[in-house]
DRENDO-1510 file (C-alpha; in Angstrom, 1 decimal, always signed):
<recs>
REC; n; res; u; v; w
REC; 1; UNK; -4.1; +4.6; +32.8 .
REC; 2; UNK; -2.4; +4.8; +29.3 .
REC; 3; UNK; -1.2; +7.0; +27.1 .
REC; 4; UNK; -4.4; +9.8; +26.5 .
REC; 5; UNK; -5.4; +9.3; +23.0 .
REC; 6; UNK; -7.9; +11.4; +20.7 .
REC; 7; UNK; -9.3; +9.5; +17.7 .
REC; 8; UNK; -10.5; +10.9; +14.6 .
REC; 9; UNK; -12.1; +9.3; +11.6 .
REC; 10; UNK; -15.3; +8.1; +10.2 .
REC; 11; UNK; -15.9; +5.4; +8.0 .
REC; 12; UNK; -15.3; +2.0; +8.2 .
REC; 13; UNK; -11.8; +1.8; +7.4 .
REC; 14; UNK; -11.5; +3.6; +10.3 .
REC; 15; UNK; -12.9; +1.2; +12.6 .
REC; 16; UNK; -10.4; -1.2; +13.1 .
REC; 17; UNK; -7.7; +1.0; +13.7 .
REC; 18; UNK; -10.1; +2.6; +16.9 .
REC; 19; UNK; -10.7; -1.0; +17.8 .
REC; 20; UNK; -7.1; -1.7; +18.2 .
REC; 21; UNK; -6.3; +1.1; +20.4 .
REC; 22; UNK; -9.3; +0.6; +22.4 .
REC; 23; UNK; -8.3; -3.4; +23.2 .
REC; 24; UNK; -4.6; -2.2; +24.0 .
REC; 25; UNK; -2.8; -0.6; +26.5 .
REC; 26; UNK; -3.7; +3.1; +25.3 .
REC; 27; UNK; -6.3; +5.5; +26.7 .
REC; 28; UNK; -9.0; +6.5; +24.0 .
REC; 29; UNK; -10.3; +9.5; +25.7 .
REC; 30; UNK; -12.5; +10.6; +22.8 .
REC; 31; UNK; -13.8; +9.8; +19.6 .
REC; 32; UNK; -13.8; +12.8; +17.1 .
REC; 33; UNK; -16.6; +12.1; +13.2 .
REC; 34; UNK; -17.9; +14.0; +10.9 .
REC; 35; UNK; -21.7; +15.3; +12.0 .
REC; 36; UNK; -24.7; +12.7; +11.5 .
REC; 37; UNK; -25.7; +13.1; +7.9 .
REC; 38; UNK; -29.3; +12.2; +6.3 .
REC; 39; UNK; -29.1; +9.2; +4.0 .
REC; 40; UNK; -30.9; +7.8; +1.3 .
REC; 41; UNK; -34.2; +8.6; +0.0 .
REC; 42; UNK; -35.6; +8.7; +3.4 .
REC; 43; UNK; -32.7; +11.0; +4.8 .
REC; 44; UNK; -32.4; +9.2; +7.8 .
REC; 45; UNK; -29.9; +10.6; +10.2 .
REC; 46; UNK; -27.2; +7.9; +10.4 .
REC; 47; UNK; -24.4; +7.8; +12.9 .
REC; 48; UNK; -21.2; +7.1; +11.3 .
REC; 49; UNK; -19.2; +3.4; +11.8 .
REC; 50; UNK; -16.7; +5.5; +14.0 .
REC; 51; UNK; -19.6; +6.9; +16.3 .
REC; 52; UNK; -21.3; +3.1; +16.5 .
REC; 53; UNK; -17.8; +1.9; +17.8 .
REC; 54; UNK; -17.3; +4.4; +20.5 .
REC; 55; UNK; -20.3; +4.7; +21.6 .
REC; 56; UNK; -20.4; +1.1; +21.9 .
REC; 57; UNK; -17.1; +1.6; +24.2 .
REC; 58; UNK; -18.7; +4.3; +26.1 .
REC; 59; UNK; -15.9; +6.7; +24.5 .
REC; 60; UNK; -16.6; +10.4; +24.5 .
REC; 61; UNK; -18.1; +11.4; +20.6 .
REC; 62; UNK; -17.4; +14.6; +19.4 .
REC; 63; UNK; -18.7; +16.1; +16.2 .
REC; 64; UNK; -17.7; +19.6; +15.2 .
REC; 65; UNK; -18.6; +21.0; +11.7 .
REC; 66; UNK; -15.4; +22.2; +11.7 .
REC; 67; UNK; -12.2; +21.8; +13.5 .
REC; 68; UNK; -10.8; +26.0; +13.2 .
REC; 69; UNK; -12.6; +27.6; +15.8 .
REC; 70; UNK; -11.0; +28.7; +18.9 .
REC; 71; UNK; -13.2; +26.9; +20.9 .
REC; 72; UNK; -13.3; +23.8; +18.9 .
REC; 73; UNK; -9.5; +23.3; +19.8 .
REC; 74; UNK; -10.1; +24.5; +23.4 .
REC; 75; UNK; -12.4; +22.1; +24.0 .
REC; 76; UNK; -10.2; +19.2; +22.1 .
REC; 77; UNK; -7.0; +20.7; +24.9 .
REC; 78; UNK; -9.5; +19.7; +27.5 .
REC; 79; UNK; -9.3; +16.1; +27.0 .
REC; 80; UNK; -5.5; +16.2; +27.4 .
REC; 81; UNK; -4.3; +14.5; +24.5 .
REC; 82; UNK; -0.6; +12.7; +24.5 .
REC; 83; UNK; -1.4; +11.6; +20.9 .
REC; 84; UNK; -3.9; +12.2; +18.1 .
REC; 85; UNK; -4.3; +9.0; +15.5 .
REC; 86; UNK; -6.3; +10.0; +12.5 .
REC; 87; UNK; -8.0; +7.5; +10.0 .
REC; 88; UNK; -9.5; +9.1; +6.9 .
REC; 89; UNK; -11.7; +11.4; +9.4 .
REC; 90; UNK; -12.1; +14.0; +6.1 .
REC; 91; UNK; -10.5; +17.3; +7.4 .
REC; 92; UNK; -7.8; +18.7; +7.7 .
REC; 93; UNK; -5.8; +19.3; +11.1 .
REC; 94; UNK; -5.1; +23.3; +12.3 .
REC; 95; UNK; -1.3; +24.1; +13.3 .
REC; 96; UNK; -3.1; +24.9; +16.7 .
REC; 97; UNK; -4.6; +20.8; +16.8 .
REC; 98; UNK; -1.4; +19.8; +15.2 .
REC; 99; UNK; +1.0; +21.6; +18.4 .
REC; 100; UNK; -1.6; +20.2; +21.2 .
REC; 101; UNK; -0.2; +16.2; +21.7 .
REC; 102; UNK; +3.4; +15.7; +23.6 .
REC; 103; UNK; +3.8; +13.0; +20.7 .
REC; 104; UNK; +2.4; +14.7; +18.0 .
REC; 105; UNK; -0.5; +13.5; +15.5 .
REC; 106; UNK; -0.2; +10.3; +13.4 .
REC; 107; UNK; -2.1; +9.8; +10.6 .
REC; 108; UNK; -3.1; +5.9; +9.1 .
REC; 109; UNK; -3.5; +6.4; +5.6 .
REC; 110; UNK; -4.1; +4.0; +2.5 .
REC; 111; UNK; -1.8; +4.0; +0.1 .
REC; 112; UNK; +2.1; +4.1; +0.2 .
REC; 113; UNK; +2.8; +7.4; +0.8 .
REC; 114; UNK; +3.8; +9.8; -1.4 .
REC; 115; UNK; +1.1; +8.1; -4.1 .
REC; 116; UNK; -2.4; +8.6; -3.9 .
REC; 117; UNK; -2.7; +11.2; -1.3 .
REC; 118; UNK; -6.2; +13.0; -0.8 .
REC; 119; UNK; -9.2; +11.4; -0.3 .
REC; 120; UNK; -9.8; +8.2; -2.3 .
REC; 121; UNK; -6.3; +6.4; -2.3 .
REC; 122; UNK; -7.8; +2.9; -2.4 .
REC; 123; UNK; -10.2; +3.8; -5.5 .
REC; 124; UNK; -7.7; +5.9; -7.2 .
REC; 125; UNK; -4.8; +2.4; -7.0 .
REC; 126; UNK; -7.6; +0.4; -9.0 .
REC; 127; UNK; -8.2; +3.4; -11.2 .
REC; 128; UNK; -4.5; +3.2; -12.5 .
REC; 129; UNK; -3.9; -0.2; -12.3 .
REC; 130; UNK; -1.8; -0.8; -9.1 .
REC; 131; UNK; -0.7; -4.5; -8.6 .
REC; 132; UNK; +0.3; -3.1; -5.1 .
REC; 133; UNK; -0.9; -0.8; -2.4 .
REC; 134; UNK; -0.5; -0.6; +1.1 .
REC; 135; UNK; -0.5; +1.8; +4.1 .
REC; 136; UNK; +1.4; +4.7; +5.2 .
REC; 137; UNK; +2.0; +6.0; +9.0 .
REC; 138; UNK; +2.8; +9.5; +8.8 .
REC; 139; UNK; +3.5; +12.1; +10.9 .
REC; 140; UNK; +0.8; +14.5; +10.1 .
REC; 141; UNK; +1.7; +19.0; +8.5 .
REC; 142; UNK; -0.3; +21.4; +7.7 .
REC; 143; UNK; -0.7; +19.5; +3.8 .
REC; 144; UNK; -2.5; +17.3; +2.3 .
REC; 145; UNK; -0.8; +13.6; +3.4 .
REC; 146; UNK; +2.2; +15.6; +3.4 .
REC; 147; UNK; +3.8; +15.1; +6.3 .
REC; 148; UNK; +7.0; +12.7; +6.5 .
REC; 149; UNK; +7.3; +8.5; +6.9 .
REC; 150; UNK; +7.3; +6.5; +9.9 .
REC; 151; UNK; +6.1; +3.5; +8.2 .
REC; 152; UNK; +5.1; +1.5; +5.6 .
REC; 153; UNK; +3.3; -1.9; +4.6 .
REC; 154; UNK; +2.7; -3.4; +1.4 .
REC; 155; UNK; -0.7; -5.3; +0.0 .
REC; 156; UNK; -1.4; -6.5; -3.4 .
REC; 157; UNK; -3.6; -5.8; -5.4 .
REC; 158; UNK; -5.6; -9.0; -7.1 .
REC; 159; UNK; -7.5; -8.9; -9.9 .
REC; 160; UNK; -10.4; -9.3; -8.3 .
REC; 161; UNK; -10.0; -6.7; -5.7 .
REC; 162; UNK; -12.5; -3.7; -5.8 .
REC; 163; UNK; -12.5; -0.8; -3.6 .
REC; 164; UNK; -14.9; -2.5; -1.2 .
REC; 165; UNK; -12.6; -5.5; -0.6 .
REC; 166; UNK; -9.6; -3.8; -0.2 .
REC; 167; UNK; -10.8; -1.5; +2.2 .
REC; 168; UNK; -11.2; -4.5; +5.1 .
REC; 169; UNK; -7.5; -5.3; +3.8 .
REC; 170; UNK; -5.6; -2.2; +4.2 .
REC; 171; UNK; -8.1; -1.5; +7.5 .
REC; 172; UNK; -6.7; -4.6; +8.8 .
REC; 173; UNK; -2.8; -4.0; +8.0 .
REC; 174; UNK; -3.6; -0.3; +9.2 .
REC; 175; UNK; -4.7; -1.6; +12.7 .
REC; 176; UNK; -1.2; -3.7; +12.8 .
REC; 177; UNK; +1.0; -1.5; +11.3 .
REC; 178; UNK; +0.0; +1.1; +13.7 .
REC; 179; UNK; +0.4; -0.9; +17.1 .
REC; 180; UNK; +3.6; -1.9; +15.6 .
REC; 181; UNK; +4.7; +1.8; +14.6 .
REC; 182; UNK; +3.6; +3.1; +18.1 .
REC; 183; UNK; +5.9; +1.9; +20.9 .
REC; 184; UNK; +9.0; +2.8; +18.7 .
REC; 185; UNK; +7.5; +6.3; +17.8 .
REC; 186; UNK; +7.0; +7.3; +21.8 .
REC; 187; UNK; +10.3; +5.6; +22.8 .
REC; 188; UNK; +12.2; +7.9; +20.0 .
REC; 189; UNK; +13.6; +5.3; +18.2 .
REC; 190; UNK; +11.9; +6.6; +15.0 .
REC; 191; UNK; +13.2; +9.1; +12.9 .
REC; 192; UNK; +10.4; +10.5; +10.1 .
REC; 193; UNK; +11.6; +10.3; +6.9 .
REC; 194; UNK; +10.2; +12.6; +4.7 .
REC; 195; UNK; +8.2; +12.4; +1.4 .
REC; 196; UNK; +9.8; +12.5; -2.1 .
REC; 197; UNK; +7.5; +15.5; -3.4 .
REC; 198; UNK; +8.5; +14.4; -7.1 .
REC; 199; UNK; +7.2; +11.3; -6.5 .
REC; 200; UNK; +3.3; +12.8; -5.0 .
REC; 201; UNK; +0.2; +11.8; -6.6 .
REC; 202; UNK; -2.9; +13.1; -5.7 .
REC; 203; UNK; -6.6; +11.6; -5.5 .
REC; 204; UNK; -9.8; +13.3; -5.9 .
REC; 205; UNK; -13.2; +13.2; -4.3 .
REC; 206; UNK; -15.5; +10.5; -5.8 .
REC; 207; UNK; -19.0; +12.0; -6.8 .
REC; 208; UNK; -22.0; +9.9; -8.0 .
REC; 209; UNK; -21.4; +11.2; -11.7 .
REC; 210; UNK; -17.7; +9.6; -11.6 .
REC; 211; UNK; -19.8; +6.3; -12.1 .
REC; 212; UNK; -21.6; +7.2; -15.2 .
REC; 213; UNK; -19.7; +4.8; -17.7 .
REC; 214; UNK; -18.2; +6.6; -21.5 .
REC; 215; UNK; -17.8; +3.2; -23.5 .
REC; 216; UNK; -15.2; +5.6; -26.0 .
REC; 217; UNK; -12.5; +4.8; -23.0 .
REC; 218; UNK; -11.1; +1.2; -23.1 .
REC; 219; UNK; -12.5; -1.9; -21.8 .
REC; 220; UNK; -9.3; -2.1; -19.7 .
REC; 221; UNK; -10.0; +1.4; -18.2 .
REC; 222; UNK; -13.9; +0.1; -17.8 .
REC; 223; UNK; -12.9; -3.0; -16.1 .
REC; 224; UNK; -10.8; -0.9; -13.6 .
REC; 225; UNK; -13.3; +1.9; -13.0 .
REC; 226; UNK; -16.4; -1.1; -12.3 .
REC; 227; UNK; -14.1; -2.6; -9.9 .
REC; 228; UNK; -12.8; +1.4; -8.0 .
REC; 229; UNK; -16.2; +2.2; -7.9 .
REC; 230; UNK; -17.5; -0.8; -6.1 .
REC; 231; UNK; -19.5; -0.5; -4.4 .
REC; 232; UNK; -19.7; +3.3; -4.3 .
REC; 233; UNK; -20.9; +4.7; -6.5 .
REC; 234; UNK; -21.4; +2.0; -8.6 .
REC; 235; UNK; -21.3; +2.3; -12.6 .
REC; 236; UNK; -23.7; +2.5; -14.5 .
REC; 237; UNK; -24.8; +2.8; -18.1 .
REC; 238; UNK; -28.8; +3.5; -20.0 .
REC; 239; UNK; -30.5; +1.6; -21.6 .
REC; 240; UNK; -34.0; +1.8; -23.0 .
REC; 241; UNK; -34.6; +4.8; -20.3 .
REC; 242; UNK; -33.3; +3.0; -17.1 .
REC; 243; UNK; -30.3; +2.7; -15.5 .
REC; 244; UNK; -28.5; +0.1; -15.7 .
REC; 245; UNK; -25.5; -0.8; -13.1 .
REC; 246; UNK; -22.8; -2.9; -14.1 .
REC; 247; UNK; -21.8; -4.5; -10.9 .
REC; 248; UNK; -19.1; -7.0; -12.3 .
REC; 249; UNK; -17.4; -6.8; -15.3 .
REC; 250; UNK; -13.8; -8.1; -17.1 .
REC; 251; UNK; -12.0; -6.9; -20.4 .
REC; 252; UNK; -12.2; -9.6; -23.3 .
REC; 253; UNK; -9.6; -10.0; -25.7 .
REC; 254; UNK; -11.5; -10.3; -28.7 .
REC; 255; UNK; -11.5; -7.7; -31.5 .
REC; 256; UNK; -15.3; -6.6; -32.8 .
REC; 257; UNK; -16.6; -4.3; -35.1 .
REC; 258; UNK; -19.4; -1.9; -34.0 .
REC; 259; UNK; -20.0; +1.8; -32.6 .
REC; 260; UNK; -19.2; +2.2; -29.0 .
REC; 261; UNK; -22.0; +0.6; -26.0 .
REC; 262; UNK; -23.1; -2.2; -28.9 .
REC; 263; UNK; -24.4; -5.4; -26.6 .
REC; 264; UNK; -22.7; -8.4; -28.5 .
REC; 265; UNK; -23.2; -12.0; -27.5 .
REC; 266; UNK; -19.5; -13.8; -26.6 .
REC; 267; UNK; -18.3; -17.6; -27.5 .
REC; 268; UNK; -16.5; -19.7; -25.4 .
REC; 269; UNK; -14.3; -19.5; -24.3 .
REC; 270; UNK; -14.5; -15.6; -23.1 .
REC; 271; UNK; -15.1; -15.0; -19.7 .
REC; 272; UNK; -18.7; -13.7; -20.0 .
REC; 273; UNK; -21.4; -14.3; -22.0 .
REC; 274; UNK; -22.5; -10.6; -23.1 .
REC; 275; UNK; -19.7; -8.1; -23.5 .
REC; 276; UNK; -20.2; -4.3; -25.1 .
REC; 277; UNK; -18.2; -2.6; -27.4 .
REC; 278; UNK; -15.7; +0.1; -26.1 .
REC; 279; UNK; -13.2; +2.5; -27.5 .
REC; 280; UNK; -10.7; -0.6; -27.6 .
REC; 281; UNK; -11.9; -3.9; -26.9 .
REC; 282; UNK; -14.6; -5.8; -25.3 .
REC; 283; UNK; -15.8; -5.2; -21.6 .
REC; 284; UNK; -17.7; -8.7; -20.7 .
REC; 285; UNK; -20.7; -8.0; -18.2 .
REC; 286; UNK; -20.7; -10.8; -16.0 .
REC; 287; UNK; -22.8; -9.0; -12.6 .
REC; 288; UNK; -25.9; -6.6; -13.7 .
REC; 289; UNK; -29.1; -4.6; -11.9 .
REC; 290; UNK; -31.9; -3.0; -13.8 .
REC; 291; UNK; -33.0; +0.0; -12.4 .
REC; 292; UNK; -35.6; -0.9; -9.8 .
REC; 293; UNK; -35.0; -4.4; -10.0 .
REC; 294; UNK; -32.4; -6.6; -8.5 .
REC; 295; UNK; -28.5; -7.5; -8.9 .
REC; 296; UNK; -28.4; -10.7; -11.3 .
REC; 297; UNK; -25.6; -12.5; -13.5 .
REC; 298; UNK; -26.2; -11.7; -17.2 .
REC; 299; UNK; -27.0; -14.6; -18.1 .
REC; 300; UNK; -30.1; -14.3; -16.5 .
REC; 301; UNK; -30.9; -10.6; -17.6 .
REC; 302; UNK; -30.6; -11.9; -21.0 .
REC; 303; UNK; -32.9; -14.7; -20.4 .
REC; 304; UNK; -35.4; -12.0; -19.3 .
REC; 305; UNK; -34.8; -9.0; -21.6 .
REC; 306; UNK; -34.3; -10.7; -25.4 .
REC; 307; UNK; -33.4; -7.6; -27.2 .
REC; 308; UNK; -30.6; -6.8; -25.3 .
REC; 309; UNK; -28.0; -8.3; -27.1 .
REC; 310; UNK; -27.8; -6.0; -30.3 .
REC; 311; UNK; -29.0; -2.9; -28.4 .
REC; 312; UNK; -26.8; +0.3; -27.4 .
REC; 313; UNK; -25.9; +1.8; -24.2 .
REC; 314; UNK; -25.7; +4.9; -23.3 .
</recs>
């Protein structure tokens, strides 16, 4: 058998970087997720993309609610671990975890290291207008993405990148990058370099309110924050009582008069038909959904709801 590795991670970045180390010459001996959580307005219990994968494999699935008991890293020693890889599994390792593998833990994370550590690196890029991200393999502290370099891969960012294509992306360079990283790291012919702490930049948790669109901030800043938050948690605006989500949206160049969330009809040759007023500029709406209703281009929600243009949003 391989080297005896210990996965952790949950969502579906993480998936590709398990897959890899399952189709090599490694030893997955367990799968560690966070616990089944209810979703939607059902609150069905839903196994996590991580869980699907190895259970697929017939990997062993472990779920602690926590990973700083005694027994929790007792039972983690008993599968033996030589390595631990970690891919955005959402908690933070104990010194006790940290001491258990021969060659350490490694973590896969998305951005290049020390920018954008925390929890949404690939949002947070597109928040401030990155034209280039990329992945980071670090050996993993006690911190917060802390831990010093073994290697680094760049991807750009397009302008038409959102959050949920980049994450198949960076998944996908992750997944490489780490085989790559591997045979050096356990050979010794790596030496970790560690992080400029000047340079750190930190991310924060996405909640569902983060998507709630203030039309005082810029059409720039708009355009970024439709495209991070896509396709969680989605933007959205109100109008006439409803929510409206703005699924696809681009800044105009065209100066306007009016107050803030004012529906204006565009001319050709701007990108979009209907744009709304912001602090500074124009944010076209090119992608819209109606609350209850489905995602259409705005052409067509104009076509159906005629006093649009010239209404406010909220």
């Amino acid at each position: 058998m391989g080297l005896r590795v210990v996965f952790m991670g949950t969502p579906e970045f993480a998936v590709p970087i398990l897959e890899s180390l399952i189709n090599s010459s490694y030893h997955v001996v367990a799968a560690y997720t966070q616990p089944d959580k209810p979703v939607g307005r059902s609150q069905q219990i839903v196994w996590s993309p991580v869980k699907r994968l190895a259970i697929k494999h017939k990997i062993s699935v472990v779920q602690p609610q926590t990973l700083k008991s005694a027994e929790v890293v007792k039972e983690l020693a008993s599968f033996e671990p030589e390595l631990i890889v970690v891919a955005a599994y959402g908690c933070l390792l104990s010194p006790g975890i940290l001491s258990l593998p021969k060659f350490s833990c490694l973590n896969v994370h998305p951005s290049l290291l020390p920018r954008h550590r925390g929890p949404s690196p690939i949002a947070n890029a597109l928040l401030l207008g990155d034209e280039l991200t990329g992945v980071t393999i670090m050996l993993m502290d006690a911190g917060m993405d802390s831990g010093p370099i073994l290697a680094q891969r760049t991807v750009a960012i397009s302008l038409e990148d959102t959050t949920g294509s980049l994450i198949p992306k960076l998944a996908g360079v992750g997944a490489e990058l780490l085989l790559d990283t591997l045979p050096q790291w356990l050979e010794g012919k790596l030496e970790p370099r560690p992080q400029d702490e000047a340079q750190a930049t930190y991310s924060k948790m996405i909640t569902k309110e983060d998507g709630e669109i203030d039309w005082h901030l810029s059409a720039e800043e708009l355009w970024r924050q439709v495209r991070a938050f896509s396709p969680w948690p989605g933007c959205y605006a109100r109008w006439q009582g409803k929510r409206l989500k703005i699924h696809k949206a681009i800044p105009v160049s065209e100066a306007r008069k009016g107050e803030a969330g004012k529906v204006v009809a565009l001319s050709k040759p701007a990108p979009a038909d209907v744009g709304v007023v912001t602090g500074n500029g124009i944010l076209g709406l090119c992608q819209v959904q109606l609350e209850g209703k489905r995602q259409i281009p705005v052409a067509e929600f104009v076509r159906g709801q005629r006093d649009f243009i010239g209404s406010s949003l909220a």
